[in-house]
N, C-alpha and C positions, 0 to 999 in steps of 0.2 A: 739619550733617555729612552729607555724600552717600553712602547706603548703593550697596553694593559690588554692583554684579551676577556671579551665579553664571556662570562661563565652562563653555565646556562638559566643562572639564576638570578642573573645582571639585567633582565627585563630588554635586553634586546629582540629587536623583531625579528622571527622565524616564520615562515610559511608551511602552514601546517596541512596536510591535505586528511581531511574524515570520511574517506572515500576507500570503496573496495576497491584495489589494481591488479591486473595479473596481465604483463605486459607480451609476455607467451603465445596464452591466449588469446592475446587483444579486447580484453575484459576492465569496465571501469570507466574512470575519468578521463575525458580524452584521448584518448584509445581508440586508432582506427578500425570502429565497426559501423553497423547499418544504427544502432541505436544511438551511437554519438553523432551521427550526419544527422539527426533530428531538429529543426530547429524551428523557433514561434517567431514570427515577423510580426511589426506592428500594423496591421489592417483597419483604418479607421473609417470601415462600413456605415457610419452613420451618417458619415459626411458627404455618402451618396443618397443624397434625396430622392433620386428616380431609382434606383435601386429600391429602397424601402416604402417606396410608393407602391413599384413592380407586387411588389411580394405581398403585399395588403391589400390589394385588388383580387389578384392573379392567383395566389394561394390560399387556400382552406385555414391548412393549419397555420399558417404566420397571420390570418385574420384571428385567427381563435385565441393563438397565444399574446397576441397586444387584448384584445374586448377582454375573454375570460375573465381576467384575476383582479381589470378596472371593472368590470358589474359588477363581479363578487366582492368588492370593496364598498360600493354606494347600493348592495340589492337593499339591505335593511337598515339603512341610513342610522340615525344616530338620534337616543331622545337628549331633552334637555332638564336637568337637575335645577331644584331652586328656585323653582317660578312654579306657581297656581293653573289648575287646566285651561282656566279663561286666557290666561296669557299664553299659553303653551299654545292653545287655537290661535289665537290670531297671528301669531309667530308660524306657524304652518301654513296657514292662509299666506303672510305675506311672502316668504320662501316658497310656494306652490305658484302664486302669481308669477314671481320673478324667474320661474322654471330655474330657478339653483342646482335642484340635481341633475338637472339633464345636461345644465352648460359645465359643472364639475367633472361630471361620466365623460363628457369629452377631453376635459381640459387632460385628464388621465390616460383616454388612449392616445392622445396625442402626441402626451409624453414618453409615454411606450413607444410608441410608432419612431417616433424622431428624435427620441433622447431629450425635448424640452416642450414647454407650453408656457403659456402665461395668457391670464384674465384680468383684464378691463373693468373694476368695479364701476358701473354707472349711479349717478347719485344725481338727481334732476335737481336742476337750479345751480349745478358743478360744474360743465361743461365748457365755459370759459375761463377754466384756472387750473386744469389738471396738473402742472407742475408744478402747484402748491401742496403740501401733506394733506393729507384727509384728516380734519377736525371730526370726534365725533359729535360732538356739543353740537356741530353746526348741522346735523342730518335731522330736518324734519320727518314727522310719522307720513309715513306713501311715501316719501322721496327713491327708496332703496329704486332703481327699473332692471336691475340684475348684473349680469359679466359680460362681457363682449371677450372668448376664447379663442386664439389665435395660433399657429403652431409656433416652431421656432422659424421658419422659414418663409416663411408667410405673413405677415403681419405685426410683426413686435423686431426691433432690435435694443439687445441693451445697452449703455453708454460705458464705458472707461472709467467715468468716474464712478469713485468705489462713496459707498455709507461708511463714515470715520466715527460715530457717535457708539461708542462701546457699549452705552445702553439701549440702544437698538436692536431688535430681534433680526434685523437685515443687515448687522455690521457684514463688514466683507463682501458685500453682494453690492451690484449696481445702483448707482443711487435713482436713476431715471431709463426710463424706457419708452421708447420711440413706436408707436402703434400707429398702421393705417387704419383708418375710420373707413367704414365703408364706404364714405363718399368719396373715398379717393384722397382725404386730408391725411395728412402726416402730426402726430402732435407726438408732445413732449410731456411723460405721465411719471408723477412721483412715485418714489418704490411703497408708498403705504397704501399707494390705489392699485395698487397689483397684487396678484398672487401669483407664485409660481407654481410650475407644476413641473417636474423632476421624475426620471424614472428610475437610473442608475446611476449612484452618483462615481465619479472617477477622481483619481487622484492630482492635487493643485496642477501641475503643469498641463497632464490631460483636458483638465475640465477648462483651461486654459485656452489650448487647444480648439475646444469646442465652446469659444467664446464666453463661457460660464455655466452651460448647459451640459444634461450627462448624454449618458449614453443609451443608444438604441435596444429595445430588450432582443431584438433580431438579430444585432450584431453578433453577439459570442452562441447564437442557435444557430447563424448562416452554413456555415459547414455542416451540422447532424442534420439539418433540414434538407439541404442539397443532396446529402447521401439516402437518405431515406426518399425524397424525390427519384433519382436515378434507380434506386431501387425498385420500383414501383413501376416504373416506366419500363426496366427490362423483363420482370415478371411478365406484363403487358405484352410483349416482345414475345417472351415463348409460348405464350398462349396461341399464337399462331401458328408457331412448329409443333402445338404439342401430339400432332399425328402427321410423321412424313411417308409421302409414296411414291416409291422409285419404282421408276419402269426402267428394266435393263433390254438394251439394244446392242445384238451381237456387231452391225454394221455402223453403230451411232458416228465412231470417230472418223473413219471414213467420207463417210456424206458431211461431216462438218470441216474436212482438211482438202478433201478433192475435187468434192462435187460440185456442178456451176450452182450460181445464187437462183438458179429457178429448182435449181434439186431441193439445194437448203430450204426457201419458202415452202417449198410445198410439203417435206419435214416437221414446219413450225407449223401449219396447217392441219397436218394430221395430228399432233398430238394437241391441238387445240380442240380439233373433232372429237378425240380421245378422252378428255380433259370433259368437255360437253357432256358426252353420256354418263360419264362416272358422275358427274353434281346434278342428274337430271335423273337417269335412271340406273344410277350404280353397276352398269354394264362395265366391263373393259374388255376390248378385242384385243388382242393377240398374236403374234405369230409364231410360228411351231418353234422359232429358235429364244424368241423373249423371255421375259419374267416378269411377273411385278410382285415384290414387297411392301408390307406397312411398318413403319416400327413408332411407336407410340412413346411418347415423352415420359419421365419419371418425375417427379413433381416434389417428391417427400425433400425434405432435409431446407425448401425452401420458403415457408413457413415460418420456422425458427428461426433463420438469417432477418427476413422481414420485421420480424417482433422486436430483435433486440434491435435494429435500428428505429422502430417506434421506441421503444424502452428510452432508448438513444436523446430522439429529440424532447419528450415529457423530462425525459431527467435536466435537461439543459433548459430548458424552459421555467422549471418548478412548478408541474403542473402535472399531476397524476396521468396515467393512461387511459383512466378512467374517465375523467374529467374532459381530458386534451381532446380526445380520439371519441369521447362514448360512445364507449365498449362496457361488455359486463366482466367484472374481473374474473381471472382465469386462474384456475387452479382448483383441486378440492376442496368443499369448505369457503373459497374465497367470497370474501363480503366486500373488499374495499374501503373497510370503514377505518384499520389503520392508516392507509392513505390517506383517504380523504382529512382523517384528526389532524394530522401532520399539514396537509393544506389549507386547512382553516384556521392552524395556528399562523400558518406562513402569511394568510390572509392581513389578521389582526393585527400581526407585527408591521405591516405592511401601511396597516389603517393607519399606526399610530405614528410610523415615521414621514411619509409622505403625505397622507391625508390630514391628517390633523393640523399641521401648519398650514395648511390652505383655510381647514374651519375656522383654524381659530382667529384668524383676519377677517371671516366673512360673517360670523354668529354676532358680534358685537356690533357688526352694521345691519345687519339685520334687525338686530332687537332694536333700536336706536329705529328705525324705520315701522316697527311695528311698535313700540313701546313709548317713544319719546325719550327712553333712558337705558341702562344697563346696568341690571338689576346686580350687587356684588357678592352674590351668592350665587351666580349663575355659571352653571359649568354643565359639561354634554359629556354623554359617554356612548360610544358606538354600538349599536344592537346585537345580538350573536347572530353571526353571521349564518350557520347552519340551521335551516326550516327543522323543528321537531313534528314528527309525527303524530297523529293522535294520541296513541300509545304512549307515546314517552311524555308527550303535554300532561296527560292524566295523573301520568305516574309522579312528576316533576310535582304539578299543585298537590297531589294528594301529602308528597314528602312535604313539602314547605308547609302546607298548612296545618300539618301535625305537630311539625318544629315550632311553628307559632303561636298553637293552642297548648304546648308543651309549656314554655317559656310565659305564658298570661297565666297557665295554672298554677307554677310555680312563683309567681309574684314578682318576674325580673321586668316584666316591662307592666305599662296599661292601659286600659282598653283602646286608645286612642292610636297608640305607638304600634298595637300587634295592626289595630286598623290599616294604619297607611304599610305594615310591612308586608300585609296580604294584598294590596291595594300596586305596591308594586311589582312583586311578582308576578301581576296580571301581564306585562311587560313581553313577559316572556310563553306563560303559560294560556293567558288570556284568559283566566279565569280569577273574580275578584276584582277584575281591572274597573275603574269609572267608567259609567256607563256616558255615553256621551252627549246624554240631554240634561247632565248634571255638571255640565261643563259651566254652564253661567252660572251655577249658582254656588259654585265655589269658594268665591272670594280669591283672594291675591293673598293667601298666607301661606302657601309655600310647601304646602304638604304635597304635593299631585308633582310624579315625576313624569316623562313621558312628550313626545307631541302627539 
């Protein structure tokens, strides 16, 4: 029986290469040149703790690039939608008591720094049962006493076993977590009394890897920062060559191959003598057969090298040059304000993937502590993160309250609705805004955005 051969349109498997080759040359896919010996190894820099300690201490810019982009994330914190100014105060009061944003700002560089974090919700009158869920029913008003923030290395490990409950916003994630108390106790804390804090997150088996936590924002900079480092240091270097002076001696080699060790010293003597006068009073003696030359360093062309290695680590970072380094930007014209737009978007995307899972665990025990309840119209939105200027504040209210006397004169809203819509723009422009000795007398109907 004569077997069939595959046509090439019989769907058998071929290896296709979409690759340029020029085997000649040594050009292409696997082709012995300098650009195919290139290769990426897995370096999993996070999981040196003293390493990324070194470098947060010890270095400028790896301080800068973990803090920056976490303050830029909590500088202008978040109002809250759906609640009365009265409750909006005392919701700020009880969040300023429990210093929320200061133990968050950490819980954020920390996660930068080491790739993980996790906070300790404390709830007074809870303390002997933390590896039960957090009821909110059961949070009396003042109970909230704040986070206890830990790194991943330090203070918290998470358990094996995983959240199976599909309706759970922590499916897939650790059901329990192991936290040293400062007194040295070890307890056992349910995943709803915790929040995490995440910098980079990595792929299952990676994240795996690093026991469920991500990854260091230092690690994939370590390299541009090292090169920029070395950079810096050898500049440093020539600055000390950048004026050499040669003194030529017709006899030098001589007296250093023949002559006894008292000729030699007393050689190193005299050009130390030598050496004296010229740093003291710019003399230099001579003799009839000598010379001495200067030749002075040339410096240009090392500037540029410099810059694009800064260039270098703000681009791996995601953090302008501007910002990283502040510097004024460079160029004609240049303002930095495309930059910066682009980083303040980078900000807010920022806010809403990592930040916001941590609020939205903490605002409803907050309000539960400041409220006695939560309120189901209540929701938060993050402040814009870039400070406007006088200028542009003016400009901003003058626009919006044109649009909103435009729209009342037109008959699309009424007086009440254009009220609270000037009312909230204060928000941003501060002007219109509730003044804040009309805070009590608001009432709890829900018009006042803001804390």
């Amino acid at each position: 029986m004569k077997k069939k051969h595959a046509s090439p349109q019989s769907g058998a498997r071929r290896r296709a290469l979409d690759g340029y080759l020029n085997a000649a040359a040594r050009l292409g896919l696997e082709q012995p040149n300098l650009l195919a010996a290139g290769q990426y190894s897995l370096n999993r820099l996070t999981q040196n703790q003293q390493l990324m300690t070194n470098l947060y201490r010890g270095n400028w810019i790896a301080r800068r690039i973990v803090d920056t982009l976490a303050e830029d994330m909590c500088k202008n914190w978040y109002a809250l939608r759906g609640v009365s100014p009265q409750m909006a105060a005392r919701y700020a009061r009880q969040e300023r008591y429990a210093h929320v944003r200061e133990r968050v700002l950490s819980g954020l560089k920390w996660a930068r720094l080491y790739g993980g974090a996790a906070g300790l919700m404390l709830v007074e009158g809870q303390e002997e049962d933390l590896s039960q869920p957090l009821r909110l029913e059961e949070i009396m008003p003042g109970q909230f006493r704040g986070i206890l923030v830990v790194d991943r290395w330090n203070g918290v490990t998470p358990s094996t076993e995983l959240v199976e409950d599909l309706s759970d916003a922590d499916f897939g994630l650790p059901r329990f977590y192991e936290f040293c108390m400062p007194d040295g106790e070890k307890v056992a804390a349910h995943h709803s009394r915790v929040v995490r804090f995440l910098s980079r997150e990595l792929p299952f088996l990676e994240q795996s890897a690093e026991s469920g936590w991500g990854a260091s924002e230092l690690e994939h900079v370590y390299e541009e920062l090292n090169k920029r480092d070395a950079t810096s240091a050898n500049i440093a270097q020539l600055i000390f060559q950048a004026n050499l002076r040669v003194l030529k001696m017709s006899d030098l080699g001589e007296v250093l191959s023949s002559a006894s060790a008292q000729a030699q010293r007393d050689l190193y003597s005299t050009l130390q003598a030598q050496n004296t006068l010229m740093s003291s009073m710019g003399l230099q003696v001579l003799d009839r057969e000598d010379s001495f030359e200067t030749h002075a360093y040339a410096f240009s062309g090392i500037s540029e090298v410099y810059e694009l290695f800064m260039l270098d680590v703000a681009g791996a970072a995601e953090i302008p040059a501007t910002r990283l380094f502040g510097r004024s930007p460079a160029g004609m014209d240049a303002t930095g304000e495309g930059d910066l737009r682009n980083y303040y978007d980078a900000v807010r995307e920022k806010q809403q993937s990592v930040l916001r899972p941590v609020l939205e665990k903490l605002v409803p025990v907050i309000a539960m502590s400041a409220w006695g309840s939560v309120p189901d119209a209540l929701e938060f939105d993050f402040l814009p993160v870039r400070d406007l200027t006088d200028r542009e504040r003016a400009e901003l209210a003058k626009l919006h309250t044109e649009t909103v006397i435009a729209a009342y004169s037109a008959g699309l809203v009424d007086r009440e609705r254009a009220a609270r819509e000037l009312e909230r723009q204060g928000r941003e422009t501060g002007v219109w805004a509730r003044d804040a000795s009309m805070e009590g007398k608001g009432g709890e109907d829900g018009r006042a955005d803001g804390v």
